[in-house]
C-alpha positions as CSV (number, residue, x, y, z in Angstrom):
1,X,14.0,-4.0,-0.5
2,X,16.5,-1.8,-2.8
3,X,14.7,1.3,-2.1
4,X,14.8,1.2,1.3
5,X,17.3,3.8,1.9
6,X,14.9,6.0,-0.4
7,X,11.8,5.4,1.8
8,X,13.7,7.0,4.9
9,X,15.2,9.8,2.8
10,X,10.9,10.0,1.9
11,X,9.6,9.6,5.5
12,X,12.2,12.0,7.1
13,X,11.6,14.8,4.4
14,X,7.5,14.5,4.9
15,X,8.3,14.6,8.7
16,X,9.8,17.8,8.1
17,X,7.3,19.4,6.0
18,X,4.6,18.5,8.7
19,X,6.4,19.9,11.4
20,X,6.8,23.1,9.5
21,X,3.3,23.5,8.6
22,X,2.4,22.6,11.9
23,X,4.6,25.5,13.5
24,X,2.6,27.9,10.9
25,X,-0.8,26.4,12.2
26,X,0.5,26.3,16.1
27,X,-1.7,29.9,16.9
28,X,-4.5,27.5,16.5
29,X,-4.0,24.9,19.0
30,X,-7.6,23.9,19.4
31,X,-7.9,22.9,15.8
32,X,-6.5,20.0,14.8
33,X,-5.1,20.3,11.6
34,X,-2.9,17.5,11.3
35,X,-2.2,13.9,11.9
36,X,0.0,11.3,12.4
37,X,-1.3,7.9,11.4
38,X,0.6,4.4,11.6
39,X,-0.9,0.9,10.8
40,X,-0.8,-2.7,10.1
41,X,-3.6,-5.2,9.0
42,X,-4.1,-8.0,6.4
43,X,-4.2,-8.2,2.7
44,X,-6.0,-10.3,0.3
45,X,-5.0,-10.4,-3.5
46,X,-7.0,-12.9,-6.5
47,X,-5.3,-15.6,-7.8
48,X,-3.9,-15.5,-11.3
49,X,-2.4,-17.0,-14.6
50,X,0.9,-16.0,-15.5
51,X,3.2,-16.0,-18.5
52,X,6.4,-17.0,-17.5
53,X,8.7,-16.5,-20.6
54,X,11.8,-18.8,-19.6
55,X,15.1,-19.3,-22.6
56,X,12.2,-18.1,-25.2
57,X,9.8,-20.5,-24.3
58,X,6.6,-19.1,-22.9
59,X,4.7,-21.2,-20.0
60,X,1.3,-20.5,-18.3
61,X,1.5,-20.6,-15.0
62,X,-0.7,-20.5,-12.0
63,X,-0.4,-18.6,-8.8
64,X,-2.8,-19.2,-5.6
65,X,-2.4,-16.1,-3.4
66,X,-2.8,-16.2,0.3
67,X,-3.6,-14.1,3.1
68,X,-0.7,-11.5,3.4
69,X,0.1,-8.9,6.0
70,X,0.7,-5.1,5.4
71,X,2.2,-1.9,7.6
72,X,2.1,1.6,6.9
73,X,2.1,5.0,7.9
74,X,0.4,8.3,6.6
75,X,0.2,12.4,7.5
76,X,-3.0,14.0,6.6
77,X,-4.0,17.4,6.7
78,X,-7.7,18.6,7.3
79,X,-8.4,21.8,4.9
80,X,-11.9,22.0,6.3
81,X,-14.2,19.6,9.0
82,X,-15.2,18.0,5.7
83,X,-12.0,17.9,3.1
84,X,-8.5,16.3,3.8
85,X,-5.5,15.6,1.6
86,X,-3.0,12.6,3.0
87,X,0.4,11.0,1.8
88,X,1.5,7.8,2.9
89,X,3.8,4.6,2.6
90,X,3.2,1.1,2.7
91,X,4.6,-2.2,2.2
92,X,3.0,-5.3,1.7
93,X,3.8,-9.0,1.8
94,X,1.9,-12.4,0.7
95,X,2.5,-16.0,0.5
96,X,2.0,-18.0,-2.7
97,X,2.3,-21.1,-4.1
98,X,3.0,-21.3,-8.2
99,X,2.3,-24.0,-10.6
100,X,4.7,-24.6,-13.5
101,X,3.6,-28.0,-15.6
102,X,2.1,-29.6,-12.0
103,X,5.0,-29.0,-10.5
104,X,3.9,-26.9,-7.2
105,X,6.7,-24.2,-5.2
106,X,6.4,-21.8,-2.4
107,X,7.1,-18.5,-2.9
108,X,6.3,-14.7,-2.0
109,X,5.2,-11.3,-3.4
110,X,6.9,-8.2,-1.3
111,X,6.0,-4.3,-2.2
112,X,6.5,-0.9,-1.2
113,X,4.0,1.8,-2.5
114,X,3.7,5.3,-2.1
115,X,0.1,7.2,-2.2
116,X,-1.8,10.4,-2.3
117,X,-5.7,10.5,-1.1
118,X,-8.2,13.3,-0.9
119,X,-10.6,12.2,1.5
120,X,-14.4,13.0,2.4
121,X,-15.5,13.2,6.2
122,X,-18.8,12.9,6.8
123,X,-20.3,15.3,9.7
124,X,-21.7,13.5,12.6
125,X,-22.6,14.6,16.3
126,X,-20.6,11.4,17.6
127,X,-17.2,9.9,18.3
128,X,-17.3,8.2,15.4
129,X,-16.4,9.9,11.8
130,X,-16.9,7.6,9.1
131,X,-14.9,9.1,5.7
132,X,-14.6,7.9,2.0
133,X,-11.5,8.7,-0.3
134,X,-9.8,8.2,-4.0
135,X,-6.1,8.4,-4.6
136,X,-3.2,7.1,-6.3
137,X,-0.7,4.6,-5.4
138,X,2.4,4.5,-7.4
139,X,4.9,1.1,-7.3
140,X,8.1,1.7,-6.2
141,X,9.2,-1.6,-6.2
142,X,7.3,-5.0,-6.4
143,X,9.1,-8.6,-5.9
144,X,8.0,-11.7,-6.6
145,X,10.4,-14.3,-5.5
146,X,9.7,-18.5,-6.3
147,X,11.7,-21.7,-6.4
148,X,11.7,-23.8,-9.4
149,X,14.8,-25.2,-8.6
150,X,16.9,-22.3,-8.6
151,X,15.9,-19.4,-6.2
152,X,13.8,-17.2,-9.0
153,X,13.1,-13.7,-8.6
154,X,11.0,-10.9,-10.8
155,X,10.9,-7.1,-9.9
156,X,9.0,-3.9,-11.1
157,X,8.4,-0.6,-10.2
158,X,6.8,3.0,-10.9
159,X,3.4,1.9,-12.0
160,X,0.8,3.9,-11.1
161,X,-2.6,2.4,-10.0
162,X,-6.3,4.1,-8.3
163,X,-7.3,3.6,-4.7
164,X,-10.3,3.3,-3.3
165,X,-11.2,3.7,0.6
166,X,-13.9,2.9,3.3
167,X,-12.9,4.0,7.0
168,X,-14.0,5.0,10.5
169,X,-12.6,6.9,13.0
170,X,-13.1,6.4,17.1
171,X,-12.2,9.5,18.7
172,X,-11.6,8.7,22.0
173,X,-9.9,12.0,22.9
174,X,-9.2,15.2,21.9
175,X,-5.7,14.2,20.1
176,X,-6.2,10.4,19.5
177,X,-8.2,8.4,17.4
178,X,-8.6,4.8,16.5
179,X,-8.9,4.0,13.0
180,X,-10.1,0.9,10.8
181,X,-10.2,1.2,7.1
182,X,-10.9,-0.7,3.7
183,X,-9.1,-0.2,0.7
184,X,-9.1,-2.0,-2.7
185,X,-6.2,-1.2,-5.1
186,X,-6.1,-1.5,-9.3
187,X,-3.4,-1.9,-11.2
188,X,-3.4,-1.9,-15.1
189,X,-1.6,-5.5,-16.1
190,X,2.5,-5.2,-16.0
191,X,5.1,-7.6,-16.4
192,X,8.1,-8.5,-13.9
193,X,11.8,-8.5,-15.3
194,X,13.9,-11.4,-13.6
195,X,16.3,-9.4,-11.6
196,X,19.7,-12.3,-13.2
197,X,18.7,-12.5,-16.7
198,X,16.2,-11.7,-19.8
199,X,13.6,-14.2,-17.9
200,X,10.0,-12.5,-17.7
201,X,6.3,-13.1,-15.4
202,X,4.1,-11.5,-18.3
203,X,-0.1,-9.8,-17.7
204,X,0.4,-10.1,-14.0
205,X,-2.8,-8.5,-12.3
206,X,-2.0,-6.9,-9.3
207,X,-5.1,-5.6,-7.4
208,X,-4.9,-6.1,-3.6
209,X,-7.8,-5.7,-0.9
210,X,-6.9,-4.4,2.1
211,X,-7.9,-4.1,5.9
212,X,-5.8,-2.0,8.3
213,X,-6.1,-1.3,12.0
214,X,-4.2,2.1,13.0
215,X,-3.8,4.6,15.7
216,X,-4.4,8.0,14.4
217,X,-2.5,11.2,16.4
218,X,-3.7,14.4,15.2
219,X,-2.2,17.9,16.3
């Protein structure tokens, strides 16, 4: 992905702010202020009809979406038992298969998103903390790559979409936690630029479900 360098600049800088604020926090040790989240896990997104606007023609195609796969990682920090605030990145990838005029190809989507949640955990008296959250996810860069022939690829970025989230936590120790969460993403329609000339993939409706698995540290 082009913004790859970017995302380590990102990741390093948030890194850096954590550890600072968790210096400032360390008199409390017992409290757990903070944490330290990676994750992977599946991702599901609804088929669609596309406008593929190709030497000033325009052509409705089809796109059948697939299972994909997604890996992340967030920092979170816990203002109260009740109330947290979390930043993240993640990248996704999915399969698909378009048809142009019956003619089928094989293809892919690939994206890398940034978000921001505020987050609501519920009190319980045991291990596990079930929470609810909204945020916002912003598009750094979206592909979506098929072959028609020639090796055709479309690319976006900063659009801004809402999140919303379902999880549990499983505290099985004082520092660690095992986490599962649910998350459905919306995106207002955008169209794709072809990244070699003034081809465009026009009303493309980009609103993933997704399932992660993750490891949560917390310090």
């Amino acid at each position: 992905m082009k913004n790859l360098k970017f995302n380590v600049i990102l990741l390093v800088c948030l890194l850096s702010v954590f550890k600072v604020l968790a210096q400032e926090s360390n008199s409390n040790k017992d409290n757990k202020k903070f944490y330290l989240k990676p994750y992977a896990g599946f991702i599901s997104i609804q088929d669609m009809s596309l406008q593929l606007v190709k030497n000033n023609q325009t052509t409705n195609i089809g796109v059948d979406n697939g299972f994909g796969f997604t890996t992340g990682i967030s920092f979170g920090y816990n203002f109260t038992e009740n109330i947290t605030a979390e930043v993240g990145w993640e990248y996704k990838t999915n399969d698909i298969t378009i048809e142009n005029n019956s003619v089928k190809s094989s293809g892919d989507y690939a994206s890398n998103f940034i978000y921001f949640n505020g987050i609501y955990n519920f009190s319980t008296n045991s291990r596990f903390k079930p929470y609810l959250g909204l945020g916002l996810s912003l598009i750094q860069e979206i592909d979506l790559d098929f072959g028609d022939g020639n090796n055709t690829s479309f690319s976006e970025s900063g659009n801004v979409g809402f999140q919303g989230i379902l999880g549990l936590d499983f505290n099985f120790s004082q520092k660690w936690a095992l986490n599962w969460e649910a998350k459905y993403v919306t995106f207002n329609e955008f169209d794709m630029k072809n990244e070699a000339n003034n081809d465009q993939l026009n009303n493309l409706k980009y609103n993933p479900f997704i399932f992660n698995v993750g490891i949560k540290y917390k310090f």
